[in-house]
Every structure is written in C-alpha cells, then in structure tokens.
MARBA-3410 file (N, C-alpha, C, O; in Angstrom, 1 decimal):
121
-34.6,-23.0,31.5,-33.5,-22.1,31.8,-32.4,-22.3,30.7,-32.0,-21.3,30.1 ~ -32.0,-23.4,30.5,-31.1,-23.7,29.7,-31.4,-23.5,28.1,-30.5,-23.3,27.2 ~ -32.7,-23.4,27.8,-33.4,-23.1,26.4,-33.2,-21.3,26.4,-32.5,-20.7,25.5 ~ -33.5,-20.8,27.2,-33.4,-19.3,27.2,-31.6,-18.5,27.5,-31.3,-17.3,27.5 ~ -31.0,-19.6,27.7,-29.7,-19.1,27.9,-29.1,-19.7,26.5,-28.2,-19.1,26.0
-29.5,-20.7,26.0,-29.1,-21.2,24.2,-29.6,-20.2,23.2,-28.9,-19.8,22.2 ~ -30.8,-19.7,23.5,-30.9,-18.5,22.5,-30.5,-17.6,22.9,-31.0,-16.6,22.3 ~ -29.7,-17.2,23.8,-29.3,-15.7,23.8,-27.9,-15.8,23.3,-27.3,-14.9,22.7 ~ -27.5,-17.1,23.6,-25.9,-17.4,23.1,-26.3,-17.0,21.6,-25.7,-16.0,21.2 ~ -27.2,-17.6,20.8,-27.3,-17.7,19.6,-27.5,-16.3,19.3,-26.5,-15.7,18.9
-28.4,-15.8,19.4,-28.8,-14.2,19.7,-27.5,-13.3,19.0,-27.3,-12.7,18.0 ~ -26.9,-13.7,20.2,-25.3,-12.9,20.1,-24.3,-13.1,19.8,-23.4,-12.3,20.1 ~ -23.8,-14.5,18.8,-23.0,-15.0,18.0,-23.7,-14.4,16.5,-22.8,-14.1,15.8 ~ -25.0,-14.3,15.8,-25.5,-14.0,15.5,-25.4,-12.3,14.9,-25.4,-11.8,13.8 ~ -25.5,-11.9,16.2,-25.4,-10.0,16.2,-23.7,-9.8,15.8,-23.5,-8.8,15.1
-22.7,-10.5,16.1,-21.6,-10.5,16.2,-21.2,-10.6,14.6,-20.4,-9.9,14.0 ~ -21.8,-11.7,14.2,-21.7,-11.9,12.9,-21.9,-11.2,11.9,-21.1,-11.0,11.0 ~ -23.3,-10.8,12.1,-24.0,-9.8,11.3,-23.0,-8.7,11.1,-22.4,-8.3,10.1 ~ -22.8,-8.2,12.5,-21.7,-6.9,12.9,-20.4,-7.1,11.6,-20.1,-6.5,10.5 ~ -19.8,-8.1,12.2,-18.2,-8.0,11.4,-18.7,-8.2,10.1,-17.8,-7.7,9.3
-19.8,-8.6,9.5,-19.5,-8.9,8.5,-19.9,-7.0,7.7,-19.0,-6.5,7.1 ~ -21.2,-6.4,8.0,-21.0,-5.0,7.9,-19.9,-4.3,8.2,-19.7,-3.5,7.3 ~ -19.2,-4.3,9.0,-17.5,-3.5,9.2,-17.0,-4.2,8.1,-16.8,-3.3,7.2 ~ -16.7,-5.4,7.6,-15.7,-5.6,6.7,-16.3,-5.2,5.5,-15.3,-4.9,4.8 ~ -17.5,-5.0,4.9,-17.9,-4.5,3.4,-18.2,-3.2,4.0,-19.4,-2.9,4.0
-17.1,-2.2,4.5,-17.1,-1.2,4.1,-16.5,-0.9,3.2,-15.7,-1.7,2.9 ~ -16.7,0.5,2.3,-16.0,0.9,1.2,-16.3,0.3,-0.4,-17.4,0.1,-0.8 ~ -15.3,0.2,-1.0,-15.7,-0.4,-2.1,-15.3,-1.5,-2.1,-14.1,-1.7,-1.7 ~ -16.0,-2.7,-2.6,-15.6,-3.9,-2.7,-14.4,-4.4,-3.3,-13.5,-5.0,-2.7 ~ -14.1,-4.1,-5.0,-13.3,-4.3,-5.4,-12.8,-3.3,-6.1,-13.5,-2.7,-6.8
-10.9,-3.0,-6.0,-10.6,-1.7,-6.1,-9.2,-2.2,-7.2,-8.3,-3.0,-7.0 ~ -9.4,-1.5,-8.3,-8.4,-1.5,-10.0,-7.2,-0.2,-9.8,-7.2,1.0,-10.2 ~ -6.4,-1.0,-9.0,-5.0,0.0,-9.2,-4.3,-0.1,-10.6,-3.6,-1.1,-10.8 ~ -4.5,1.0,-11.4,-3.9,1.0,-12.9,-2.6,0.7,-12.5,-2.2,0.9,-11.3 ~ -1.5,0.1,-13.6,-0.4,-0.1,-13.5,0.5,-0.3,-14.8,-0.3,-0.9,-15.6
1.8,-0.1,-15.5,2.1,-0.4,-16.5,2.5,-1.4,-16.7,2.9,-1.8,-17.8 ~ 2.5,-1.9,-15.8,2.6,-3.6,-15.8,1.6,-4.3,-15.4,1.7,-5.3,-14.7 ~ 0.4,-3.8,-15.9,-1.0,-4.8,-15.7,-1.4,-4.5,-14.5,-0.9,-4.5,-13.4 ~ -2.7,-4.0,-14.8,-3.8,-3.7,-13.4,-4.0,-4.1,-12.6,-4.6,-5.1,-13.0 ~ -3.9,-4.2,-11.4,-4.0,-4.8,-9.7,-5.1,-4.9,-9.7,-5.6,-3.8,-9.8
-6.2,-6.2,-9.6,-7.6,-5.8,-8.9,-7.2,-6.7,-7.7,-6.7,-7.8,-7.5 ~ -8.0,-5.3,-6.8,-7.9,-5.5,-4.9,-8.7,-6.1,-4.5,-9.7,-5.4,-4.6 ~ -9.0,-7.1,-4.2,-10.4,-7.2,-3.1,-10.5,-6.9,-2.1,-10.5,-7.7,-1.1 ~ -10.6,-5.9,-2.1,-11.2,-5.2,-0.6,-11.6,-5.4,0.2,-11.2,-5.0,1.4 ~ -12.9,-6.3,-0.1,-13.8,-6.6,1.3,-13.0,-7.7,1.8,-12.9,-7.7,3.0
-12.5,-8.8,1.1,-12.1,-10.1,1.3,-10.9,-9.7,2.2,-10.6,-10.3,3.2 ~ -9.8,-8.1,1.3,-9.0,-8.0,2.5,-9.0,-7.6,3.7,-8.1,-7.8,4.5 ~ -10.2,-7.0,4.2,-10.9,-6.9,5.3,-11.2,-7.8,6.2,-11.1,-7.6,7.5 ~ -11.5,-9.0,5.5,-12.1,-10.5,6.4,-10.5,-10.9,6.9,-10.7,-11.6,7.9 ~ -9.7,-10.8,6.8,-8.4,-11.0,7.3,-7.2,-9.9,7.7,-6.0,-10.2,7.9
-7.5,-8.8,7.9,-6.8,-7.7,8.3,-7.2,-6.6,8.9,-8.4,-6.6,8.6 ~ -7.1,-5.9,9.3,-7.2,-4.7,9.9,-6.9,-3.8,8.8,-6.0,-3.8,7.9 ~ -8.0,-2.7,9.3,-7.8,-1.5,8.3,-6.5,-0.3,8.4,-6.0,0.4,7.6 ~ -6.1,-0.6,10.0,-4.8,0.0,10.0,-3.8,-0.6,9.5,-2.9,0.2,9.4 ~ -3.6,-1.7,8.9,-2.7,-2.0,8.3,-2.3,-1.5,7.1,-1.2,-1.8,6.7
-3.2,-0.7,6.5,-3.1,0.1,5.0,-3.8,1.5,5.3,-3.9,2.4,4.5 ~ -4.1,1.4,6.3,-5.0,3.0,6.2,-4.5,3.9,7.3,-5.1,3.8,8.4 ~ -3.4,5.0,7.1,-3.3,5.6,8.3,-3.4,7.5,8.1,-3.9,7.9,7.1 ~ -3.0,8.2,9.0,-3.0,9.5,8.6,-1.8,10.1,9.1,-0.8,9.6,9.6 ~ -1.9,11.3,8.8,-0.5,12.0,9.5,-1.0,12.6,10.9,-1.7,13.6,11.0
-0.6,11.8,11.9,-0.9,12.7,13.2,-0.8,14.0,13.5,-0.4,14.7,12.6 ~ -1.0,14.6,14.7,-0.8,15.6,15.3,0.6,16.2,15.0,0.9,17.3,14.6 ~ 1.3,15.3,15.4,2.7,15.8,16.0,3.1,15.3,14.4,4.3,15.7,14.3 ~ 2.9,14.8,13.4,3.7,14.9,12.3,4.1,13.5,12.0,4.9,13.0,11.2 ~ 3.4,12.9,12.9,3.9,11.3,12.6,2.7,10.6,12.0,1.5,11.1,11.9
3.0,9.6,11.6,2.1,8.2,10.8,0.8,8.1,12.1,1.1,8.1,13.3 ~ -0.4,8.0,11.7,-1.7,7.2,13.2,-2.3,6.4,12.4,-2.5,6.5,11.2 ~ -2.5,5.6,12.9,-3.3,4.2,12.2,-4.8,4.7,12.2,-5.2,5.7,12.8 ~ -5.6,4.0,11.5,-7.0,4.2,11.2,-8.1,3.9,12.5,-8.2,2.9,13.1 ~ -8.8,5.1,12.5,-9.8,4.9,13.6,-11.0,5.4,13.0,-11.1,6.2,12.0
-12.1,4.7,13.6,-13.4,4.7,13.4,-14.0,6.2,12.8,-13.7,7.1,13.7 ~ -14.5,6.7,11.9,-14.9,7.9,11.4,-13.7,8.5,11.0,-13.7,9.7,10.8 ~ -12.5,7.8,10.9,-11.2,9.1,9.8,-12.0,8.9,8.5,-12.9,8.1,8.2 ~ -11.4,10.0,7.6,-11.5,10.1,6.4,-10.4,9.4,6.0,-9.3,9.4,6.5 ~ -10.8,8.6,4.9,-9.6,7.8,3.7,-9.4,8.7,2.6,-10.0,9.0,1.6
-8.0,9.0,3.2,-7.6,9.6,1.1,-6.7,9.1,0.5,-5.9,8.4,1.0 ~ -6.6,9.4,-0.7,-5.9,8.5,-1.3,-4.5,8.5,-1.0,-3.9,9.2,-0.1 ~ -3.8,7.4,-1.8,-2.4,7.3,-1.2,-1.0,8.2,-1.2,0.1,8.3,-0.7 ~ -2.2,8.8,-2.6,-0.8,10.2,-3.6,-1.3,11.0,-3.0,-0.9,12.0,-3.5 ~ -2.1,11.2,-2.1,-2.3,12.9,-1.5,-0.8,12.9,-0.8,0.0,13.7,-1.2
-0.4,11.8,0.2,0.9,11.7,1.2,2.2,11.3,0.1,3.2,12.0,0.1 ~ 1.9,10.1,-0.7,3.3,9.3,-1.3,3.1,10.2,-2.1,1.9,10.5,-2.3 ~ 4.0,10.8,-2.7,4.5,11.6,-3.6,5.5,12.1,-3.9,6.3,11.2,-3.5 ~ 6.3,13.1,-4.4,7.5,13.4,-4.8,7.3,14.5,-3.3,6.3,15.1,-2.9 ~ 8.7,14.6,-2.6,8.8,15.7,-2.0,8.3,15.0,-0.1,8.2,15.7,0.9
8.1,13.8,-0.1,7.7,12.9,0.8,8.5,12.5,1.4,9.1,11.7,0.7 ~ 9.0,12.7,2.8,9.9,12.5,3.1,11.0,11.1,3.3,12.2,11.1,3.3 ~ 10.4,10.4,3.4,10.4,8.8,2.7,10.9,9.0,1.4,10.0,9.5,0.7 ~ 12.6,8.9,0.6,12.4,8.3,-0.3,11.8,7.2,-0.9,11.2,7.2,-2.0 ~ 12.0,5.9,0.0,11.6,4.4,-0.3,9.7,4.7,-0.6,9.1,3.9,-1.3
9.0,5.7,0.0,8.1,5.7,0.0,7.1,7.2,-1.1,5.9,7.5,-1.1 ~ 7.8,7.5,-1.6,7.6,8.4,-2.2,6.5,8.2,-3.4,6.1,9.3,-3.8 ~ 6.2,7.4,-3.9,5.1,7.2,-4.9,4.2,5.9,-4.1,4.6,4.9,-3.5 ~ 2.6,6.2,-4.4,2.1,5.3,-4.1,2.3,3.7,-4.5,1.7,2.7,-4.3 ~ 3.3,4.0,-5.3,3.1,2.0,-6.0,4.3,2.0,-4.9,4.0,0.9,-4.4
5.2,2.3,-4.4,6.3,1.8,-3.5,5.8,1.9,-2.3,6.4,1.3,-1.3 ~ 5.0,2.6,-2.1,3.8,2.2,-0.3,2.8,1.0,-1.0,2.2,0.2,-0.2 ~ 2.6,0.8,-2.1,1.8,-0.5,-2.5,2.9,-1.7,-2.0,2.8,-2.4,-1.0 ~ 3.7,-1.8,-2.8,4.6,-2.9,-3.2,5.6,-3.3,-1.7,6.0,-4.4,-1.3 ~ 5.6,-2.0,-1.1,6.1,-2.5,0.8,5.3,-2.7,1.6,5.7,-3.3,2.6
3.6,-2.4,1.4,3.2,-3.1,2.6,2.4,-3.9,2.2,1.6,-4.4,3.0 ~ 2.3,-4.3,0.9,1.3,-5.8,0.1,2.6,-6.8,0.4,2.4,-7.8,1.0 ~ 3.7,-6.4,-0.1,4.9,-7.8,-0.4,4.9,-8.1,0.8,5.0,-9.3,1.0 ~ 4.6,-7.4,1.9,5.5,-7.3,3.4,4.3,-8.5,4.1,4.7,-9.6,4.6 ~ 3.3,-8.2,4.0,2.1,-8.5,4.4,1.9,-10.0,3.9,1.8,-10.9,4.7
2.0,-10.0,2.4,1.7,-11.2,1.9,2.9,-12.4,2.1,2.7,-13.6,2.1 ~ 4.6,-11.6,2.5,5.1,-12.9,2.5,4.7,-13.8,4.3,4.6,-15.0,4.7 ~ 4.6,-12.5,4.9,4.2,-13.0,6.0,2.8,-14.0,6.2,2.6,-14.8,7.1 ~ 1.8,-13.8,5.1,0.7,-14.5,5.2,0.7,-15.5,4.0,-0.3,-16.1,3.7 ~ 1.9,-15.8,3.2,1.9,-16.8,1.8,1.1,-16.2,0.9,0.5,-17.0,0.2
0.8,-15.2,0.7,0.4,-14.8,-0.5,1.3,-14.6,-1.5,2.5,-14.8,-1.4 ~ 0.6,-14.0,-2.8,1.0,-13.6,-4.0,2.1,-12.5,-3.8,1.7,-11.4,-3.5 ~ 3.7,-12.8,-4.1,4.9,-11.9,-4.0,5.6,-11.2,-5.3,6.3,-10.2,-5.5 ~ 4.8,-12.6,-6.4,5.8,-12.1,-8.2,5.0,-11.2,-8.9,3.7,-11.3,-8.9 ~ 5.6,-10.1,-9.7,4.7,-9.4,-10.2,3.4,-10.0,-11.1,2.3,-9.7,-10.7
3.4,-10.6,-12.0,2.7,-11.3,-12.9,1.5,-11.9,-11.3,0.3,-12.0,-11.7 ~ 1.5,-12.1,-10.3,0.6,-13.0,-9.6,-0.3,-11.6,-9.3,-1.5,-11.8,-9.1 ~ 0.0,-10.6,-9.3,-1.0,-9.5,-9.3,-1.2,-8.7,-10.1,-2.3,-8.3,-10.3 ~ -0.3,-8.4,-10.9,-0.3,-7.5,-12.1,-0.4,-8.7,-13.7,0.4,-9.5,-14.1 ~ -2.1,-8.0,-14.1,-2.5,-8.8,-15.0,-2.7,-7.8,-16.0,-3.2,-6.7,-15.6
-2.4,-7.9,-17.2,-2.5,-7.8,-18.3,-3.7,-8.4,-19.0,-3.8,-8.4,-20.2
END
C-alpha cells in the first residue's frame, strides 16, 4: 500500500514538474531589446522561473483599464500601447515601461539596477 501511494506521490511531483517547466519556456527564450546605450539581452524563460507573466504582460481591458495576462491573451508588443499620445506621460515609450517595471522589480528582488549591468555594448 505504501509502495503504491510513493509512486503516485512521485507520479505527480513529476507531472507538476514537467508542467511548470513547459509554462515557463513559453515564447521565446532569449529576447535583444536594441538600445543606444547597449542592447538588453532578456532571459525570458529564466524570467519566467521566478515571476509571473502578469507582471510584464498585460492588456487594455474592457472598461479602458490595464488586465493582467491570462491564459490564451495575445502578446503584443510594448509600442503598440507605450507610445507618444499614451496617456501616461511617465509611460509613454516602451524603454520607460522597460526601465519602471525591470528597476521596480529588480530592486525588490536585488537584481541588476545600473545601466551598464544590462545595457551592453
């Protein structure tokens, strides 16, 4: 009894595993945001293994507000929304939706905050 209730544990730690690790290599693995101050390479999947996709991926709701990402939205890019004419000054180009919710994110998790620690030349 106890052998048949150890593999099913295993079974399903197993399935679990398999699972997250498919959800998190969605998309593209690693993503080169051009920059004139040296190109950003993203790791994607890796930022996956520690974050949620709503934290960077949302849309414009119904009613005209911000919705966080749900299972089967479409991802578009960041300049379809940040752009000139965006209601958000602070937010109006995608490197200032980059630079507020990477800085915001990373000082909270000790990551990389100085330009040079991401923008490489």
């Amino acid at each position: 009894m106890i052998k048949k209730g150890f593999g099913a544990l295993i079974s399903i730690v197993a399935f679990a595993f398999v699972a997250s690790t498919v959800i998190a290599g969605q998309g593209p693995e690693v993503i080169t945001l051009h920059a004139k101050k040296g190109n950003v390479t993203f790791q994607h999947h890796k930022h996956q293994e520690k974050t949620k996709c709503a934290e960077c991926h949302h849309e414009k709701g119904a009613d005209g507000k911000q919705a966080p990402y749900h299972e089967g939205m479409k991802i578009q890019k960041c300049k379809d929304c940040h752009k000139k004419g965006f209601s958000n000054k602070k937010l109006n180009k995608p490197m200032k939706a980059f630079h507020k919710n990477c800085k915001d994110c990373h000082k909270k998790h000790n990551g990389p905050t100085k330009c040079k620690e991401c923008h490489k030349k």
